[in-house]
Backbone of each chain as ProteinMPNN parsed JSONL, in Angstrom:
{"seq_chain_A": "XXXXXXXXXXXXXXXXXXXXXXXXXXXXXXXXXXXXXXXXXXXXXXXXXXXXXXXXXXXXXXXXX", "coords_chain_A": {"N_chain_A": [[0.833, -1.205, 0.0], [0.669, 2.036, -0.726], [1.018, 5.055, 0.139], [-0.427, 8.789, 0.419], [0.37, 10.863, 2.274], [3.043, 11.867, 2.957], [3.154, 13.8, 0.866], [1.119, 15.5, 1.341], [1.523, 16.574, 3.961], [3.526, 18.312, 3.084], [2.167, 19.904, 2.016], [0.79, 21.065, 3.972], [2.604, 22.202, 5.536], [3.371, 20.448, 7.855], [4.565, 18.643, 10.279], [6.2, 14.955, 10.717], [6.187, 14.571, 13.773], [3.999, 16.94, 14.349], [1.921, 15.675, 12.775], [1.527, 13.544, 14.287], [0.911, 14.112, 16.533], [-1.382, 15.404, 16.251], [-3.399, 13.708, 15.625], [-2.672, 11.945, 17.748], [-1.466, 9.55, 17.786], [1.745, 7.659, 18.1], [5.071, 9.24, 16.849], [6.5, 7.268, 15.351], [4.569, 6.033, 14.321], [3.113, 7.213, 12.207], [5.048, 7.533, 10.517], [5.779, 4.783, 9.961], [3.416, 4.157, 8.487], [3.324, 6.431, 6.521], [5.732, 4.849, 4.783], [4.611, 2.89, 4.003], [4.156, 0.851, 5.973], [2.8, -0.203, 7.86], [-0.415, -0.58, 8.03], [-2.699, 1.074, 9.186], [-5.833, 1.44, 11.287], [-9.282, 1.877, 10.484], [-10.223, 4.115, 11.694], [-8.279, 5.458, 12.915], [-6.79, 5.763, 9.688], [-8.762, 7.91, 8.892], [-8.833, 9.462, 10.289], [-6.175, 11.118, 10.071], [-6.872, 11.658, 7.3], [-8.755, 13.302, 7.569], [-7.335, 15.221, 8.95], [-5.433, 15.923, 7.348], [-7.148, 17.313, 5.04], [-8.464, 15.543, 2.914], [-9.937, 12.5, 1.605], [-10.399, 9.416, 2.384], [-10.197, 7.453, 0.158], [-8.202, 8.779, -1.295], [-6.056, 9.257, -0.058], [-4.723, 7.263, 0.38], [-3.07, 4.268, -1.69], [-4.188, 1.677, -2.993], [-2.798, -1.09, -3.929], [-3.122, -4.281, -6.105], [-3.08, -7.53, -4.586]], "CA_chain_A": [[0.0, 0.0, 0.0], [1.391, 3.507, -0.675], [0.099, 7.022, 0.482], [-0.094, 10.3, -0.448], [1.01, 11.291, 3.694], [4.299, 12.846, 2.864], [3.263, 15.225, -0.135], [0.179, 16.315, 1.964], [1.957, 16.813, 4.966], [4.543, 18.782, 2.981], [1.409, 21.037, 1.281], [-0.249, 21.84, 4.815], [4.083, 22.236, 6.217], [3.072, 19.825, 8.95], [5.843, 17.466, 10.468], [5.203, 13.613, 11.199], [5.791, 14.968, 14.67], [2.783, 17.328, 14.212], [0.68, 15.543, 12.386], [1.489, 12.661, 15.4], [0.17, 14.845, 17.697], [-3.017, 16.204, 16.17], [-4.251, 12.487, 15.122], [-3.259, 11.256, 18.936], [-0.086, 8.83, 17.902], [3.071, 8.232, 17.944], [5.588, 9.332, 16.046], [7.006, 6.09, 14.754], [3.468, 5.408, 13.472], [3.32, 7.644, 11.347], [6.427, 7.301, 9.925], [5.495, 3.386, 8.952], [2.387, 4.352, 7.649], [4.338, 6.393, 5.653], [6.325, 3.787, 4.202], [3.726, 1.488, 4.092], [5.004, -0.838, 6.412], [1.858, -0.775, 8.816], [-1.598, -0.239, 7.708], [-3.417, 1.935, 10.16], [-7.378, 1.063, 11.462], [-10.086, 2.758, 9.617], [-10.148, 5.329, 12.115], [-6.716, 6.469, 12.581], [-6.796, 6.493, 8.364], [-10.298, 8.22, 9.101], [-8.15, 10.756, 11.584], [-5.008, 11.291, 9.034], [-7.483, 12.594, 6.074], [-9.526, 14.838, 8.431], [-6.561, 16.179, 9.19], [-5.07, 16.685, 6.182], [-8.245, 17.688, 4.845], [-8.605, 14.435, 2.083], [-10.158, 11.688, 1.964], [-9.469, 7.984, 2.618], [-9.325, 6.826, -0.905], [-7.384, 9.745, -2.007], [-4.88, 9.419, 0.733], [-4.512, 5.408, 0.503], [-3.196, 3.893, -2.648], [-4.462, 0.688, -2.788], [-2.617, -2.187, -5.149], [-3.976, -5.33, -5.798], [-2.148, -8.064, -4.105]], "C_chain_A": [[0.868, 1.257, 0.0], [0.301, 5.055, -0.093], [0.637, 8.18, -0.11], [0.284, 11.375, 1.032], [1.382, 12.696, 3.705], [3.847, 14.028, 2.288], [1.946, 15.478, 0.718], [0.784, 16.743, 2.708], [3.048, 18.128, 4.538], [3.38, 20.134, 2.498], [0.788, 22.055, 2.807], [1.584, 22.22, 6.054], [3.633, 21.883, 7.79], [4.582, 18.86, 9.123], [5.153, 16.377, 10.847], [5.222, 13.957, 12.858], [4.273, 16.006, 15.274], [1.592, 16.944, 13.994], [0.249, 13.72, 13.558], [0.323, 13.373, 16.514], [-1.59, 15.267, 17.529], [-4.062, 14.279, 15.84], [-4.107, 11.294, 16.558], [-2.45, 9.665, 18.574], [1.477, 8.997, 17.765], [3.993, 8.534, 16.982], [5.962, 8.143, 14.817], [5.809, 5.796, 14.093], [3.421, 5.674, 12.055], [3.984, 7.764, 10.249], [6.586, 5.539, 9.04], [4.289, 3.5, 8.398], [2.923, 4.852, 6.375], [4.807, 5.766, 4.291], [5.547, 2.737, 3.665], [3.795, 0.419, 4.274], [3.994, -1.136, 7.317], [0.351, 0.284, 8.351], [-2.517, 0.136, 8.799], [-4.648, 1.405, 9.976], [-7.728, 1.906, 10.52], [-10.344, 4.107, 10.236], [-9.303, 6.167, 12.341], [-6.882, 7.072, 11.304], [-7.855, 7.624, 7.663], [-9.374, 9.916, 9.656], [-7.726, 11.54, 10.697], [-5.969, 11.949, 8.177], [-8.117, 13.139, 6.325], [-8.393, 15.462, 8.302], [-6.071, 16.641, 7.887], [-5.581, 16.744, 4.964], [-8.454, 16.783, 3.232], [-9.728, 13.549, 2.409], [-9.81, 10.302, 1.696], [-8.617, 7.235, 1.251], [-8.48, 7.728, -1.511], [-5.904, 9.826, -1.112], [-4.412, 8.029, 0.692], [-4.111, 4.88, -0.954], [-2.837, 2.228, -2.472], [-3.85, -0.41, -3.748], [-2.554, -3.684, -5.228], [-3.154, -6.215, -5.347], [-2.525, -9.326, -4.704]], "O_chain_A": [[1.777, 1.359, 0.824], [-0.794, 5.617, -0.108], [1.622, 8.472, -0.789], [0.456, 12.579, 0.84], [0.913, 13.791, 4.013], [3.979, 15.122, 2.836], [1.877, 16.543, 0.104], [0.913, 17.908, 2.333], [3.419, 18.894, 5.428], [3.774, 21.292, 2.641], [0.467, 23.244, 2.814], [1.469, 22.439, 7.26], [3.545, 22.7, 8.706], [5.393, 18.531, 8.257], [3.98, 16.391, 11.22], [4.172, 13.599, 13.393], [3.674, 15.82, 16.333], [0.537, 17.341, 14.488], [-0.782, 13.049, 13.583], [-0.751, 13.045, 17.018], [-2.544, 15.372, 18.299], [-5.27, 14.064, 15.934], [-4.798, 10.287, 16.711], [-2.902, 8.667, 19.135], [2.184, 9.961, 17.47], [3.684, 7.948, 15.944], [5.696, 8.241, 13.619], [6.023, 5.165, 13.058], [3.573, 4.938, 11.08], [3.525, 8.071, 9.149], [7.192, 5.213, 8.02], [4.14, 2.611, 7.56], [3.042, 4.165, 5.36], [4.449, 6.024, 3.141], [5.952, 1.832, 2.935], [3.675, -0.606, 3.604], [4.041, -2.287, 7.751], [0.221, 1.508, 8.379], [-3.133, -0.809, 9.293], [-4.919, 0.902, 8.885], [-6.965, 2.573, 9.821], [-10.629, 5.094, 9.557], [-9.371, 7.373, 12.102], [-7.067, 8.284, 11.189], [-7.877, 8.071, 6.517], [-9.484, 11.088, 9.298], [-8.378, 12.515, 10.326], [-5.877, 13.162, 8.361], [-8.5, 13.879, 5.418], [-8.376, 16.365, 7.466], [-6.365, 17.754, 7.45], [-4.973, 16.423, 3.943], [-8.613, 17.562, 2.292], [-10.435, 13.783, 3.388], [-8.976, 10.028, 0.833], [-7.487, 6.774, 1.089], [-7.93, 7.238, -2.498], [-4.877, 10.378, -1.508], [-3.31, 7.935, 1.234], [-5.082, 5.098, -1.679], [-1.821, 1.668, -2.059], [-4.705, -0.673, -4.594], [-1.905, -4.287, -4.372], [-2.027, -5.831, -5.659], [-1.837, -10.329, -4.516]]}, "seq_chain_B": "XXXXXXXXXXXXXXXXXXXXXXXXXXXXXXXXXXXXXXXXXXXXXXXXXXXXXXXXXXXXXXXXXXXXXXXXXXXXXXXXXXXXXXXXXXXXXXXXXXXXXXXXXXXXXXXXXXXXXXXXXXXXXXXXXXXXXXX", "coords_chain_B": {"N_chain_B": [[2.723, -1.482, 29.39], [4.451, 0.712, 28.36], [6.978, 0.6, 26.056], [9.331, 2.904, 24.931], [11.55, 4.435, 22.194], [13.109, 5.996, 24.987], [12.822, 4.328, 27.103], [13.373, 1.912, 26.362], [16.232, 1.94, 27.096], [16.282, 2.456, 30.141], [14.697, 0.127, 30.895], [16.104, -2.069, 29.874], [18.459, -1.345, 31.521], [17.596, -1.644, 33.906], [16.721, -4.47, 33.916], [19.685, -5.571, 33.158], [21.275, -4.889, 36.049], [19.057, -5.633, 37.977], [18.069, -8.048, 37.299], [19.465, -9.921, 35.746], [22.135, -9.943, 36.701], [21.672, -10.908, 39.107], [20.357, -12.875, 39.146], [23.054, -14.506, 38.042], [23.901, -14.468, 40.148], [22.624, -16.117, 42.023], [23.929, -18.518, 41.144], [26.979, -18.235, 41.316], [28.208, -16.931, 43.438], [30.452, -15.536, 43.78], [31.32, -14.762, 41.416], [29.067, -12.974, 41.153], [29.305, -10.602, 43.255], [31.524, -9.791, 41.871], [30.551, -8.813, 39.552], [29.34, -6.703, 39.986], [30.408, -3.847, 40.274], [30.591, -3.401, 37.723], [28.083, -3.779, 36.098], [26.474, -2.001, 37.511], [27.809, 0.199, 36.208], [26.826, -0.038, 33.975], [24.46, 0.158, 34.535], [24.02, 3.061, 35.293], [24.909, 4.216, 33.405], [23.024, 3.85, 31.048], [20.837, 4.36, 32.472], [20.827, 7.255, 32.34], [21.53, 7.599, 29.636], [18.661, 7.1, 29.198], [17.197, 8.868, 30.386], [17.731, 11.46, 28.917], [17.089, 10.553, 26.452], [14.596, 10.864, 26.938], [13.978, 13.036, 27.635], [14.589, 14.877, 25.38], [12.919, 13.711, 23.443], [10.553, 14.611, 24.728], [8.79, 13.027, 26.147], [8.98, 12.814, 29.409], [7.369, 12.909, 31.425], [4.731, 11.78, 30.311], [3.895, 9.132, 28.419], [2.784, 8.643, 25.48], [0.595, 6.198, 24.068], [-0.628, 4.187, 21.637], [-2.294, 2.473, 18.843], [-1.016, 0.583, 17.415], [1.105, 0.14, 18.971], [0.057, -0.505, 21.271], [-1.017, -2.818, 19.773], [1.845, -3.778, 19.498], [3.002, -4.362, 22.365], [1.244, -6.584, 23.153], [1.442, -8.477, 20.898], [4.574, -9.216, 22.065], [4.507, -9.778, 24.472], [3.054, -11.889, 24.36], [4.506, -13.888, 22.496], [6.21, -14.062, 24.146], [5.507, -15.214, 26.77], [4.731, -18.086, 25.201], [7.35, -18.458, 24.525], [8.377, -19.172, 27.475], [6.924, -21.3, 28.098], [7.97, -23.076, 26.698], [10.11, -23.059, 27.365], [10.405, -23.915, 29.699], [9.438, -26.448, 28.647], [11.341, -27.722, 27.345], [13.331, -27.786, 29.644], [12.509, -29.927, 31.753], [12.842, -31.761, 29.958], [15.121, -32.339, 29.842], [16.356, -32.229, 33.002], [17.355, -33.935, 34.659], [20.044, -34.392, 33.632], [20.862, -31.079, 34.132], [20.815, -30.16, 36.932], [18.675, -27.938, 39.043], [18.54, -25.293, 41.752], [15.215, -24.389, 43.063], [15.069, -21.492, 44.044], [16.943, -20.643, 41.587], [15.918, -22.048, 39.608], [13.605, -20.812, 39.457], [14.561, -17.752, 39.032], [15.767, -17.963, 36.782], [13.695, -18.754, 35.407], [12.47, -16.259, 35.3], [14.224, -13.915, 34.286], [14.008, -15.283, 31.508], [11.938, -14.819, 30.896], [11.879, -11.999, 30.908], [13.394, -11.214, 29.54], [12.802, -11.739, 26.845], [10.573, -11.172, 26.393], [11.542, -8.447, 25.802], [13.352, -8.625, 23.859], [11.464, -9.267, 21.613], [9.95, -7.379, 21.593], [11.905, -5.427, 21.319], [12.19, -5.859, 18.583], [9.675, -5.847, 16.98], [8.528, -3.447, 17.648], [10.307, -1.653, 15.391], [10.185, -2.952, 13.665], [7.901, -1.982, 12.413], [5.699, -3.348, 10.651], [3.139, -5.395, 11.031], [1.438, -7.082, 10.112], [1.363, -9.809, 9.298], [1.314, -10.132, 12.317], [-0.004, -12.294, 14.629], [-2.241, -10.944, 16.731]], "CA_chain_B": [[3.709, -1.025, 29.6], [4.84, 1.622, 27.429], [8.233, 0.835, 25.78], [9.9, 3.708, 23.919], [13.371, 4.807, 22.722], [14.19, 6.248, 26.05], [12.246, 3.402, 28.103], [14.0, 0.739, 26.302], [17.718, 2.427, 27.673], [15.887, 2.289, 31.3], [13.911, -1.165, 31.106], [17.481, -2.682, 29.94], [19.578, -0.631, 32.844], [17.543, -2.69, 35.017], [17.324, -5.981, 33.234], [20.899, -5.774, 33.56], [21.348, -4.702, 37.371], [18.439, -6.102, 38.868], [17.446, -9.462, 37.219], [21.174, -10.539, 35.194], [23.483, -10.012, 37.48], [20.918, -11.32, 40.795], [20.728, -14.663, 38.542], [24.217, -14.931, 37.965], [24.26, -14.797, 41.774], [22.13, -17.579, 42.375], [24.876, -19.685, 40.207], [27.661, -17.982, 41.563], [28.257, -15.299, 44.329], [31.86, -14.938, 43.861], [31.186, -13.801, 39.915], [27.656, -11.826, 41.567], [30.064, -9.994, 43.701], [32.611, -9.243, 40.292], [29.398, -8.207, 38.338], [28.126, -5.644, 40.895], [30.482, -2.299, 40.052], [30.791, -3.235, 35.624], [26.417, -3.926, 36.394], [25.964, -1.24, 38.291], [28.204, 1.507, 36.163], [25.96, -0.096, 32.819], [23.218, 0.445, 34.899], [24.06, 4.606, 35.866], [25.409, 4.818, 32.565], [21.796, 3.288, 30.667], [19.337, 5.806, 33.347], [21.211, 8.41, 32.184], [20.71, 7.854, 28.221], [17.468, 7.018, 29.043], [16.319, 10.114, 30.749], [18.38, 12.263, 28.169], [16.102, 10.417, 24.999], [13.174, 10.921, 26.915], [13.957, 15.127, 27.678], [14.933, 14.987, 24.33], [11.47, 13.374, 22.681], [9.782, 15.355, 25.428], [8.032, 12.145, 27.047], [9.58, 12.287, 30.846], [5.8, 12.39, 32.292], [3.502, 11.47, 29.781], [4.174, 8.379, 26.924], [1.782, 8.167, 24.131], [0.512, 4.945, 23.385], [-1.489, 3.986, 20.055], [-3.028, 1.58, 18.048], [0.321, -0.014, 17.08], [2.338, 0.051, 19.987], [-0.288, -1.52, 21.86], [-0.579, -4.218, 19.339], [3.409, -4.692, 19.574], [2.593, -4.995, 22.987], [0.563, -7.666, 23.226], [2.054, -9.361, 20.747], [5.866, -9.207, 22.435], [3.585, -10.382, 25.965], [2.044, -13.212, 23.8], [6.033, -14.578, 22.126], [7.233, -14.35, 25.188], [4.461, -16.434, 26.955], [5.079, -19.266, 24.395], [9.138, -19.141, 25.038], [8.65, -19.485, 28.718], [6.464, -22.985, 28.309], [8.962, -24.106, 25.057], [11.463, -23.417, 27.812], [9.924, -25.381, 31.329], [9.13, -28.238, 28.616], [12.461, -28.496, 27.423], [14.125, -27.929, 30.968], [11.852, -30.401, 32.493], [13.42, -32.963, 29.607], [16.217, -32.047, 30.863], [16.511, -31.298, 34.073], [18.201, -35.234, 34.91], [21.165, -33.744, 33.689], [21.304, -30.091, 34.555], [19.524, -29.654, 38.391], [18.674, -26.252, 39.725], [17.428, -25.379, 42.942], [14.231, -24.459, 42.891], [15.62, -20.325, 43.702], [17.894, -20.942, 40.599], [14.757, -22.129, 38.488], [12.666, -19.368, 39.38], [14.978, -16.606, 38.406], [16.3, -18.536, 35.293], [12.247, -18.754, 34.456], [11.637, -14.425, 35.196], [15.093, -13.8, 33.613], [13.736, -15.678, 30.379], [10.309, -13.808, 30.3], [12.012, -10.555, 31.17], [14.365, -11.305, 28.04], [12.404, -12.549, 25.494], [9.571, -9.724, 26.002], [11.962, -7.047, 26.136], [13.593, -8.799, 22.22], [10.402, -9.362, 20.712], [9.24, -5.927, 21.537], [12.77, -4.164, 20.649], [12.261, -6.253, 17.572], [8.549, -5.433, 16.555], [8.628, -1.367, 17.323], [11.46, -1.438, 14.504], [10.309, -3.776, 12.455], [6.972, -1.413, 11.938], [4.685, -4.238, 9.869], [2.504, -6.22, 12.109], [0.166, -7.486, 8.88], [1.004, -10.6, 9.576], [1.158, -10.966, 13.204], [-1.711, -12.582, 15.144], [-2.914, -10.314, 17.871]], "C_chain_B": [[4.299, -0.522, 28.097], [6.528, 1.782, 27.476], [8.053, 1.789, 24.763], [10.867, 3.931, 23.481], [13.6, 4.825, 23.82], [13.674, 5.033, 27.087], [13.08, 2.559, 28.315], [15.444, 0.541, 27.258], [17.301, 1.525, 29.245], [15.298, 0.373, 31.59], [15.114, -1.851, 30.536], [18.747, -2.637, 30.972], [18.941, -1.859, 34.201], [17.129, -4.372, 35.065], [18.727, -5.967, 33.751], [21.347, -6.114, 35.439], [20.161, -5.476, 38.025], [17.856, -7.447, 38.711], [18.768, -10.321, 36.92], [21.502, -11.055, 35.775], [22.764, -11.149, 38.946], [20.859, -12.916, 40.248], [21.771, -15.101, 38.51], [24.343, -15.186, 39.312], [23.98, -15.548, 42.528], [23.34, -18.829, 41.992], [25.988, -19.955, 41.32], [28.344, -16.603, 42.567], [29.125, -15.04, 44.213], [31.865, -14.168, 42.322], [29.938, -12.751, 40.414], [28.601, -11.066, 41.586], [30.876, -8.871, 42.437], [31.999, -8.323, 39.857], [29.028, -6.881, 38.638], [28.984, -4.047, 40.358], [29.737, -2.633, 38.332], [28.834, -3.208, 35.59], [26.006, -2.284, 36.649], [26.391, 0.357, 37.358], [27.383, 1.519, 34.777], [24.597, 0.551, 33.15], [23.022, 2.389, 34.94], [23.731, 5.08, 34.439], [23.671, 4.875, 31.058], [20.891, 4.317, 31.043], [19.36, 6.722, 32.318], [21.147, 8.969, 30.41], [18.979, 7.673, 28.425], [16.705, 8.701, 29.502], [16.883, 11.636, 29.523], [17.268, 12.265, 26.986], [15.042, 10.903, 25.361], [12.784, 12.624, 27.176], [13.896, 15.237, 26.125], [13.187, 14.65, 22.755], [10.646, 13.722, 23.703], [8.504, 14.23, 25.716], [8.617, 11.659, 28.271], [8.193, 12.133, 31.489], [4.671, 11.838, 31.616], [4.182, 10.511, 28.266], [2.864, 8.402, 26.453], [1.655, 7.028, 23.377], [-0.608, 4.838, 22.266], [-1.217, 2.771, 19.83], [-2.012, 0.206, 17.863], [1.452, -0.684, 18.112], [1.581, -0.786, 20.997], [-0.347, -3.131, 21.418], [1.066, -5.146, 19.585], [3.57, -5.105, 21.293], [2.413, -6.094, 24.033], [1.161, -8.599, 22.586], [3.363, -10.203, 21.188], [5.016, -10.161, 24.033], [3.403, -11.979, 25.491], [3.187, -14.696, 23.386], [6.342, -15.27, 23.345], [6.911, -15.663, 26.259], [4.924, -18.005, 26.359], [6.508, -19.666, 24.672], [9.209, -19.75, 26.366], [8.024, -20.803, 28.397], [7.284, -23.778, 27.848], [9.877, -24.423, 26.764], [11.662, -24.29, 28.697], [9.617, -26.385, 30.204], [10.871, -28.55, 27.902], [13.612, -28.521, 28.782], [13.417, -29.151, 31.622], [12.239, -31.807, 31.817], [14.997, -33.175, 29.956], [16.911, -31.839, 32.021], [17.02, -32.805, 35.062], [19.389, -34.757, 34.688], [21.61, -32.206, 34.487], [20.326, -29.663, 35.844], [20.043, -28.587, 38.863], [18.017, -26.547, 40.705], [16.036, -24.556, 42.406], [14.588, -22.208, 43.044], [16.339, -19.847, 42.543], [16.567, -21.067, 39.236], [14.17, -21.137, 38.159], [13.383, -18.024, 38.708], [15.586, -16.877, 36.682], [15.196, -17.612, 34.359], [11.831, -16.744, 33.702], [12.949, -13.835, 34.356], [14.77, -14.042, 31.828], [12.748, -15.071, 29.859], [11.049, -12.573, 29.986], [12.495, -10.218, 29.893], [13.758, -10.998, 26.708], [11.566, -11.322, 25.239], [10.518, -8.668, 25.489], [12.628, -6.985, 24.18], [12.604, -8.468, 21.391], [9.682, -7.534, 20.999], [9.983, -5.086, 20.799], [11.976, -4.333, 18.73], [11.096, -5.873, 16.597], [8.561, -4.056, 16.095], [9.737, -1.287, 15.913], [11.121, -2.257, 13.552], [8.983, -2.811, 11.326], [6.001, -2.663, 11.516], [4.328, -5.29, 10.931], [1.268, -6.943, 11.399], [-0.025, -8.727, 9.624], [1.092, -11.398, 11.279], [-0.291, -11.132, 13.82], [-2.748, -11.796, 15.909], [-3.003, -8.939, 17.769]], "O_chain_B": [[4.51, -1.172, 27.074], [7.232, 2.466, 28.219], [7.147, 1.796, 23.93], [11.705, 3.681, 24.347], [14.288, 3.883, 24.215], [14.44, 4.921, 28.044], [13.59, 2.205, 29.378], [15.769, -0.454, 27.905], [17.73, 0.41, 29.544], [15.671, -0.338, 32.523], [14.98, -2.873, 31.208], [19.641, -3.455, 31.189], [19.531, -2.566, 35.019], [17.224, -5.192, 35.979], [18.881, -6.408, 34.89], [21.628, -7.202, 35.939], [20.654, -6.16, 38.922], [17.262, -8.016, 39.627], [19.127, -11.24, 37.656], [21.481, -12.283, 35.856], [23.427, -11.98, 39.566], [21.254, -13.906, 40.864], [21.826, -16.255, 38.935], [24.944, -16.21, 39.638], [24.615, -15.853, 43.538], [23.465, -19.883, 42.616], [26.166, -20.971, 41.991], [28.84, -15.545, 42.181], [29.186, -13.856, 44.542], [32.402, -13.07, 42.173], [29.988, -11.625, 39.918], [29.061, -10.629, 40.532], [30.792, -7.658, 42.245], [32.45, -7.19, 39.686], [28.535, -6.067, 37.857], [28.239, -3.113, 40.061], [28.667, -2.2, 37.906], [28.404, -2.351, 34.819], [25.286, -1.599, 35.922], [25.755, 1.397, 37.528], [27.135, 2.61, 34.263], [23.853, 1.21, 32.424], [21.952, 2.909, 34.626], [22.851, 5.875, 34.108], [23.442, 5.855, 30.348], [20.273, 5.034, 30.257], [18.431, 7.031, 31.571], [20.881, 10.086, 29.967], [18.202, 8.229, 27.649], [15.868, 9.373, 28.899], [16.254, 12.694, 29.505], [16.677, 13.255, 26.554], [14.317, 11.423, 24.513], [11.729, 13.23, 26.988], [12.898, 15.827, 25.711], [12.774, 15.194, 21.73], [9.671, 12.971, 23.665], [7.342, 14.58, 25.51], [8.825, 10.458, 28.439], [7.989, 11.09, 32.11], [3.697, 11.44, 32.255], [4.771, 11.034, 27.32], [1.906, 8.147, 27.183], [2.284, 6.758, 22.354], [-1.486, 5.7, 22.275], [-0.323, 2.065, 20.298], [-2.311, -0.951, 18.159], [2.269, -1.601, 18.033], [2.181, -1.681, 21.592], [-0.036, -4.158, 22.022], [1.372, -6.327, 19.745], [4.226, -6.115, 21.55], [2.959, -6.421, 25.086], [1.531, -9.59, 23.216], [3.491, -11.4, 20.935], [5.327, -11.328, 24.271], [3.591, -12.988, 26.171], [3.031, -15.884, 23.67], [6.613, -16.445, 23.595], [7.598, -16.649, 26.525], [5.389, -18.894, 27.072], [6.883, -20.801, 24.965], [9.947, -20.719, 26.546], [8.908, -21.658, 28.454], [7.488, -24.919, 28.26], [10.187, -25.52, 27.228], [12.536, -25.152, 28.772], [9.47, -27.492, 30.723], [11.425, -29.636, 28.069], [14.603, -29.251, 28.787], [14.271, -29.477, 32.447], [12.151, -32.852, 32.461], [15.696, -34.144, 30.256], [18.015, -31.294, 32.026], [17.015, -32.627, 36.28], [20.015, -34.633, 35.74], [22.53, -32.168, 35.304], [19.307, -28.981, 35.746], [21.203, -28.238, 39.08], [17.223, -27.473, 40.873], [16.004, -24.161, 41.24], [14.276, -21.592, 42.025], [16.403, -18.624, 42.419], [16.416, -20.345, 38.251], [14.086, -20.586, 37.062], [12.749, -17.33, 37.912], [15.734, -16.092, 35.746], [15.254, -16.727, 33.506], [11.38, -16.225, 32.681], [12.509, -13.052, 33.515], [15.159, -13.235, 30.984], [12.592, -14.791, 28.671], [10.902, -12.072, 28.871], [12.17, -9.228, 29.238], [14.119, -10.25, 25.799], [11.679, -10.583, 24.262], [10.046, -7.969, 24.593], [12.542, -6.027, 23.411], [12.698, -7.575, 20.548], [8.942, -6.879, 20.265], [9.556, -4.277, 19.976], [11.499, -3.484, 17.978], [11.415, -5.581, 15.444], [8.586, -3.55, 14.973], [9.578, -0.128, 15.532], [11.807, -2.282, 12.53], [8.953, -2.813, 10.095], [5.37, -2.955, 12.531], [5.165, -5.924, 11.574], [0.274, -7.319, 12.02], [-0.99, -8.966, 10.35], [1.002, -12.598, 11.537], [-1.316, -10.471, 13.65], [-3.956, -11.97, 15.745], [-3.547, -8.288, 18.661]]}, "name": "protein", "num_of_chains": 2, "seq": "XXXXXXXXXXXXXXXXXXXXXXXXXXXXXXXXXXXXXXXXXXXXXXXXXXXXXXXXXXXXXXXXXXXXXXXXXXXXXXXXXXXXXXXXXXXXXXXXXXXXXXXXXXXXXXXXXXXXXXXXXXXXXXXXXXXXXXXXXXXXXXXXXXXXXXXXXXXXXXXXXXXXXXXXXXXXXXXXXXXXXXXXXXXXXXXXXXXXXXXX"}
């Protein structure tokens, strides 16, 4: 799975420390979400595109496995 | 229990000093004895990164746990669980050859939990991907 995180995060000049804080985890989460090394609940990924005012499928890129 | 960078420093300082070395001492009190400054200066020296990471990532009173970290966890709780039985059933096929006292067992046993959790956890938080673990 890939995201669109980073380049949002970079449009609203949020840090993964920031955008840790406003969504209520930790840093490191963020940071493998990220990467797409850990696939966040539906509400965290629910949290993440409130915040950085998206939404789920636009922030999630989904590829078929 | 909320491991973090600076936790891990601390929850290893006293792995070391307070479970290690106190086992080795069951074995052997004349190596306990040995262990107690080189233990004790890992141990000062461990606090002291630990409370540094944790000024430093500005969690000395308050950790932040999530979604993730609880799963790693549980799961590191759950490993560790399973090593301790693997380990009483192969000590117990064993234990004709190598006899412990029963003080000797016990700290072996909390020594082995204390261990194994403390791996499987370093090992998880760092590994990030938890797709495929169970819990």
């Amino acid at each position: 799975m890939k995201t669109r995180i980073k380049e949002l995060r970079a449009r609203y000049d949020l840090t993964q420390e920031d955008l840790a804080r406003k969504v209520g985890v930790r840093r490191e989460t963020i940071l493998f979400i990220e990467k797409g090394k850990y696939n966040p609940s539906l509400k965290l990924a629910y949290d993440i595109a409130k915040e950085l005012k998206t939404t789920i499928e636009e922030l999630f890129i989904f590829e078929d496995y | 229990m909320k491991l973090t960078r600076s936790t891990y420093f601390v929850i290893f300082a006293m792995l070391i000093f307070f479970n290690i070395r106190i086992t080795i001492d069951q074995f052997s009190e004349e190596i306990g004895k040995q262990l107690y400054i080189p233990t004790f200066i890992i141990f000062i020296f461990m606090i002291l990164i630990g409370i540094i990471l944790a000024i430093k990532d500005k969690e000395l009173l308050h950790v932040v746990s999530d979604e993730r970290t609880k799963k790693v966890d549980r799961t590191a709780g759950y490993y560790s669980w399973w090593f301790t039985i693997l380990f009483a059933w192969i000590y117990g096929s064993f234990a004709y050859f190598m006899k412990l006292t029963l003080n000797q067992y016990v700290f072996v046993l909390i020594t082995e939990m204390l261990v194994t959790i403390f791996v499987f956890h370093l090992y998880l938080s760092f590994k990030g991907d938890l797709r495929g673990e169970i819990l």
